[in-house]
Backbone as CSV, one residue per row, in Angstrom:
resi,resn,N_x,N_y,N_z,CA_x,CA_y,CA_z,C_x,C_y,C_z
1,UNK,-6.084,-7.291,-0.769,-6.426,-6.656,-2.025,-5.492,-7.240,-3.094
2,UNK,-6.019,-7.492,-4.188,-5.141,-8.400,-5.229,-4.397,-7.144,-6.170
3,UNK,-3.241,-7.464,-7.002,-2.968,-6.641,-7.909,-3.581,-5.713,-8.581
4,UNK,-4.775,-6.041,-8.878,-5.660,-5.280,-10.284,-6.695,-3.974,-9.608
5,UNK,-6.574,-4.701,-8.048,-7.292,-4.067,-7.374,-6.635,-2.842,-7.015
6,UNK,-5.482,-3.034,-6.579,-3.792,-1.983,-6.424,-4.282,-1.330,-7.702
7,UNK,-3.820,-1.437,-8.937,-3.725,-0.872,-9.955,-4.989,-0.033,-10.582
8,UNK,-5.949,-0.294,-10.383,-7.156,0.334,-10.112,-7.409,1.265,-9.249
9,UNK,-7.086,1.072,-7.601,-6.876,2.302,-7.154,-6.058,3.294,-7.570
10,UNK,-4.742,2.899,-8.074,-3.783,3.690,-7.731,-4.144,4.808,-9.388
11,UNK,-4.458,4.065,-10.392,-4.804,4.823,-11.716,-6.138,5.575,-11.383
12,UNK,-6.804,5.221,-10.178,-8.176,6.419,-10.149,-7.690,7.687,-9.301
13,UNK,-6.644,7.379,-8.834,-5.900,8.236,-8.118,-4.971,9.428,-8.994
14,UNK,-4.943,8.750,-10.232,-3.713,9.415,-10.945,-2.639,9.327,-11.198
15,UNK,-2.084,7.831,-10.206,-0.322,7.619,-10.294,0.057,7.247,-11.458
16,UNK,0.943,7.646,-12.087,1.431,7.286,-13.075,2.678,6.046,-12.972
17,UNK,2.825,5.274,-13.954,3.748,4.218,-14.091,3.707,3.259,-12.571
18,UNK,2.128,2.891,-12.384,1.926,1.427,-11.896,2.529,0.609,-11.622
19,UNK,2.365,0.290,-13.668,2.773,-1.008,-13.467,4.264,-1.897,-13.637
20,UNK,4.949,-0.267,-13.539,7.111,-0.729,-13.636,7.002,-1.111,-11.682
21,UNK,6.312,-0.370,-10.907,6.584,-0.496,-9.682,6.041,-1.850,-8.593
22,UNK,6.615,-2.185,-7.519,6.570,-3.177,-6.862,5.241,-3.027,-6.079
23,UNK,4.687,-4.461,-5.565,3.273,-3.941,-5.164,3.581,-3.100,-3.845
24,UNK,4.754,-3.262,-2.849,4.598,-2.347,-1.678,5.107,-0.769,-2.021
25,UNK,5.575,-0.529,-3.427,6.424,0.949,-3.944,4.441,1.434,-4.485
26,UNK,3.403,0.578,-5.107,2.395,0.925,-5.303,1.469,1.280,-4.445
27,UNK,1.413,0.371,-3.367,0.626,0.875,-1.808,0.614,1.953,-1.186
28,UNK,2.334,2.106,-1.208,2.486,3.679,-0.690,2.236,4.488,-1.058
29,UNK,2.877,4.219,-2.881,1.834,5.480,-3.343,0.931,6.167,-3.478
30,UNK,-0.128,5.108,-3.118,-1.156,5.275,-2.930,-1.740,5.182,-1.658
31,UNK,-1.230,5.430,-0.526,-1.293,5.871,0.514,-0.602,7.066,0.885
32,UNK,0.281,7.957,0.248,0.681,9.398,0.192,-0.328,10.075,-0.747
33,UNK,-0.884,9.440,-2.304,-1.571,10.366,-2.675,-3.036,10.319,-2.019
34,UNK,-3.534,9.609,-0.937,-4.685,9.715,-0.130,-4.162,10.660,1.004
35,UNK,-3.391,11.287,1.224,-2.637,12.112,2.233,-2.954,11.309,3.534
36,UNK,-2.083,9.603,3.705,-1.739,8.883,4.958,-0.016,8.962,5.071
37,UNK,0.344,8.266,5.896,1.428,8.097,6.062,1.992,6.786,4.900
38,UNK,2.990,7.012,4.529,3.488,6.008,3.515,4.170,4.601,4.111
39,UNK,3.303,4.129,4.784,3.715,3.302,6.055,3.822,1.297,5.618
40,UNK,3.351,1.217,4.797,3.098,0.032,4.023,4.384,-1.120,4.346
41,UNK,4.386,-2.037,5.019,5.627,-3.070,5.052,6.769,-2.416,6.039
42,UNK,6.695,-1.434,6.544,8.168,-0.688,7.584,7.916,-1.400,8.586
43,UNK,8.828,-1.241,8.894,9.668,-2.206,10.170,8.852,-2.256,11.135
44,UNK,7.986,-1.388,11.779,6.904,-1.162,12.792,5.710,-2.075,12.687
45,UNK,5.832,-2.454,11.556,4.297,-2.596,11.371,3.348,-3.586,11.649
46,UNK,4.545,-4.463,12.670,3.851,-5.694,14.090,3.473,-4.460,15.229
47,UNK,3.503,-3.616,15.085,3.138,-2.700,16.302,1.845,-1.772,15.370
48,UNK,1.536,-1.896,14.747,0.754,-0.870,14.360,-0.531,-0.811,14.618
49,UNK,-1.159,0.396,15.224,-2.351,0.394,15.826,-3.694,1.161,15.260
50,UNK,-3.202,1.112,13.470,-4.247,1.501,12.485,-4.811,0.288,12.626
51,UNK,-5.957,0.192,12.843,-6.845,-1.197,12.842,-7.751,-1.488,11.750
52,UNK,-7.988,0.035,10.718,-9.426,0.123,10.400,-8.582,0.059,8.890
53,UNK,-6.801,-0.152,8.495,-6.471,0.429,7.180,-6.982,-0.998,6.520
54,UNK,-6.980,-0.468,5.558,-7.462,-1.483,4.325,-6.541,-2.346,3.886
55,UNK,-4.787,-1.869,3.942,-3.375,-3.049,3.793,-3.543,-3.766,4.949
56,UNK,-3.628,-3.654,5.781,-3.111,-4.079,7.349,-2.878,-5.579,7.527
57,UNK,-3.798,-5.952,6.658,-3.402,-8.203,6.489,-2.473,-8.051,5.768
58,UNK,-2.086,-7.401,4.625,-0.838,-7.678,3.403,0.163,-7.127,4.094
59,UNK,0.223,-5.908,4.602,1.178,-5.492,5.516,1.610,-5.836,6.550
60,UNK,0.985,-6.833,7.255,1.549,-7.449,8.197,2.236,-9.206,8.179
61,UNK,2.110,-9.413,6.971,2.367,-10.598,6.587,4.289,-10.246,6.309
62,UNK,4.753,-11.622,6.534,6.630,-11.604,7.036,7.391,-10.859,5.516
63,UNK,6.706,-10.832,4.071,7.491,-10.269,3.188,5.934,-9.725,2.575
64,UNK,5.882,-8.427,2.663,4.479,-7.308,2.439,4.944,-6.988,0.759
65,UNK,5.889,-7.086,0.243,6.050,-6.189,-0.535,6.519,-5.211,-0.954
């Protein structure tokens, strides 16, 4: 998912101040205000067995964000 795409979700969501934050401080946010786990880039996340999330290529790449 590209930037605009981030920023688009995250403003239909309601988050405020986007665009001061980093794209993995934006993911999460927008994965707590969807009530998931704020799991985006943590240390686990070569083990992670969400298959179906929508980050899961950006998040698993060696610097996520």
């Amino acid at each position: 998912m590209n930037i605009n795409e981030i920023l688009e979700r995250g403003q239909t969501l309601g988050i405020a101040a986007l665009e001061e934050m980093s794209k993995g401080d934006m993911i999460r946010a927008i994965q707590l205000a969807e009530g998931s786990n704020d799991c985006f880039g943590n240390l686990c996340r070569f083990d992670c067995l969400e298959f179906d999330c929508c980050w899961r290529e950006d998040c698993r790449t060696v610097k996520p964000g």
